[in-house]
C-alpha positions as CSV (number, residue, x, y, z in Angstrom):
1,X,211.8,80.7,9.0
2,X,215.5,80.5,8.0
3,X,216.7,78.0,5.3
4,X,219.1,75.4,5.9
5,X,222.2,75.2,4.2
6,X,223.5,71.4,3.5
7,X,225.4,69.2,1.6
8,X,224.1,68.2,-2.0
9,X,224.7,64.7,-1.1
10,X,222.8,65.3,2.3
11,X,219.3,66.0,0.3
12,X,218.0,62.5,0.2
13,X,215.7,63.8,-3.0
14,X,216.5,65.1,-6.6
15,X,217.9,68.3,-7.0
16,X,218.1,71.2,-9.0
17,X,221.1,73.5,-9.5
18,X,220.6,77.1,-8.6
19,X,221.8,79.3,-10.9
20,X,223.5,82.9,-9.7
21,X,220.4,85.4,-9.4
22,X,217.9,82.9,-8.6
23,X,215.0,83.2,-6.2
24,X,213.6,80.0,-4.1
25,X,209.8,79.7,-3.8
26,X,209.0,76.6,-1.5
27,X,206.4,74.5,-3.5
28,X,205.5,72.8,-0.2
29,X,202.4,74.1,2.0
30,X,202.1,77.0,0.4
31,X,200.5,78.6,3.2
32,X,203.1,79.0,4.9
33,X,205.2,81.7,2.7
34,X,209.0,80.4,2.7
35,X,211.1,82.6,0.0
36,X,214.8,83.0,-0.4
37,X,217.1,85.2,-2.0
38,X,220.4,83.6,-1.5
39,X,223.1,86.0,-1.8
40,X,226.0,84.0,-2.3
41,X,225.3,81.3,-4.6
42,X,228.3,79.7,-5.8
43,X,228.7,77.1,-9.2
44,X,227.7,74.1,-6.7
45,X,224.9,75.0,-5.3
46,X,221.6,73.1,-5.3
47,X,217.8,72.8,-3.9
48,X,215.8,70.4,-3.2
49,X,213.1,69.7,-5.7
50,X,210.7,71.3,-3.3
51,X,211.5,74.9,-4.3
52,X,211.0,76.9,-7.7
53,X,214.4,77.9,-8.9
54,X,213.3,81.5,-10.5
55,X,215.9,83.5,-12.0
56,X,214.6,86.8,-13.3
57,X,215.4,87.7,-17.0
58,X,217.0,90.7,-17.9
59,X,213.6,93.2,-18.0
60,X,213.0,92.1,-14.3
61,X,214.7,93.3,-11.1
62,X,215.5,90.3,-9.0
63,X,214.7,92.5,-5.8
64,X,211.6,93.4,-7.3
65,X,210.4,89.7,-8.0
66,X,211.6,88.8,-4.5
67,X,209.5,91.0,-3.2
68,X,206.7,90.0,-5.5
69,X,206.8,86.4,-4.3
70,X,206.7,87.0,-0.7
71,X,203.7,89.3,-0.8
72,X,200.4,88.6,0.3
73,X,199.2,88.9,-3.3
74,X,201.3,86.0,-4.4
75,X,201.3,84.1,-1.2
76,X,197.0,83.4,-1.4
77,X,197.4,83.1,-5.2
78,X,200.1,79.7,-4.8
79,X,197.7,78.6,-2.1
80,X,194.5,78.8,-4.2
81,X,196.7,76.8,-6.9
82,X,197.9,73.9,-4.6
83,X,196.7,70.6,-4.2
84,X,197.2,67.8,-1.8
85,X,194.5,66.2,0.2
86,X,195.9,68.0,3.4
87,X,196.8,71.3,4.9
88,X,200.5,69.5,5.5
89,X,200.6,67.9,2.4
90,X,199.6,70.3,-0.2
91,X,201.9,71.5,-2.8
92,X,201.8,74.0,-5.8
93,X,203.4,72.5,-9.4
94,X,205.8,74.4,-11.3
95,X,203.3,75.2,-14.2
96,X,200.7,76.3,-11.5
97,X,202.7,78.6,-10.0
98,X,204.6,80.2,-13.3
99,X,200.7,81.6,-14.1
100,X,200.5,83.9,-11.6
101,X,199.9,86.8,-13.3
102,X,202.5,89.8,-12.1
103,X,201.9,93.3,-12.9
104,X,205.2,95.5,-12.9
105,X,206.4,98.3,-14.9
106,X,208.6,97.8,-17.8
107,X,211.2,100.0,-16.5
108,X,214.2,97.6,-14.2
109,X,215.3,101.1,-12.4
110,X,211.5,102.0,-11.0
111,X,211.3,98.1,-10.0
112,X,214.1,98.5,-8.0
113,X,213.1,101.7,-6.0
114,X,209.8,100.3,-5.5
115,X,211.4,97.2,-4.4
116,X,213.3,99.2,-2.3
117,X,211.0,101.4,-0.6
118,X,208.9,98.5,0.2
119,X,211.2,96.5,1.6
120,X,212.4,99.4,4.1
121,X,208.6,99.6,4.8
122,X,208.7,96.0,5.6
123,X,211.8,96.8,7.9
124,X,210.1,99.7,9.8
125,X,207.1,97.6,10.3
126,X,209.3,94.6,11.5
127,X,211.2,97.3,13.7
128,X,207.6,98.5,14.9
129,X,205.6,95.0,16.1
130,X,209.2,94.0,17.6
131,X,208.6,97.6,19.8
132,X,205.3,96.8,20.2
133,X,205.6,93.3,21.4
134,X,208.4,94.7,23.9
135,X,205.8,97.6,25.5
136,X,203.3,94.8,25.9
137,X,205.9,92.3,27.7
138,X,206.4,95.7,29.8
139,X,202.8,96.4,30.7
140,X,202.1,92.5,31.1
141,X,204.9,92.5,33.7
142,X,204.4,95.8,35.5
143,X,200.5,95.2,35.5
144,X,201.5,91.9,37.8
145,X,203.7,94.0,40.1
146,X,200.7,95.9,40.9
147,X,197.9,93.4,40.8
148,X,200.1,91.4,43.5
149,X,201.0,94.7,45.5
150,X,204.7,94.3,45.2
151,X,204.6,98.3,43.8
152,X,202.1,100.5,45.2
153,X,201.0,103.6,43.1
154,X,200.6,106.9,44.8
């Protein structure tokens, strides 16, 4: 899912300003795992107040905690915290959400290579079901050419 970039004046609801380095968690429906990582945020910029504005101190890679919030790990532990008396209405509060406990080493440098190397992982793997989605398409497609005799195997 891709975010959608607007005018302040355009978001009918409160806002919050998003400072330079900050990370947006969606606090809406939690199940469904909607995290950003804006890379150019400039001095107007704002979000509606259905996101967590998180901006990583200076002990913390902001790769790393972008990483962090859109693993599984983190993804199941905002869902067990929200509340709402539906599936499409259930959101996660601020407080909720800021005790998720997060296990990283103390060293910025290491978070970053780990941060790294995971997200090329995710890449490859991204790379991989798009391969594997096209070989199926294939096989779906040749598999009719044969089961309607249009090619002939000999």
């Amino acid at each position: 899912m891709k975010p959608i970039f607007e005018t302040g004046s355009r978001i009918g609801s409160n806002k919050f300003r998003v400072p330079n380095e900050a990370i947006l968690v969606s606090k809406l429906n939690p199940r469904i795992p909607r995290v950003w990582a804006p890379s150019d945020i400039s001095d107007e910029s704002v979000a509606s107040t259905e996101f967590l504005v998180l901006v990583p101190n200076e002990t913390v890679s902001r790769t790393f905690l972008y990483i962090f919030c859109s693993s599984p790990y983190f993804c199941e532990q905002m869902e067990l915290a929200a509340t709402g008396t539906t599936g499409s209405h259930q959101r996660i509060s601020p407080v909720q959400a800021m005790n998720i406990a997060i296990s990283l080493p103390t060293d910025k440098s290491e978070q970053t290579a780990i941060a790294t190397i995971l997200s090329d992982m995710d890449a490859e793997i991204t790379a991989l079901v798009s391969r594997r989605d096209k070989t199926r398409d294939l096989k779906q497609g040749m598999m009719q050419e044969l089961l309607t005799g249009r090619i002939r195997l000999i």
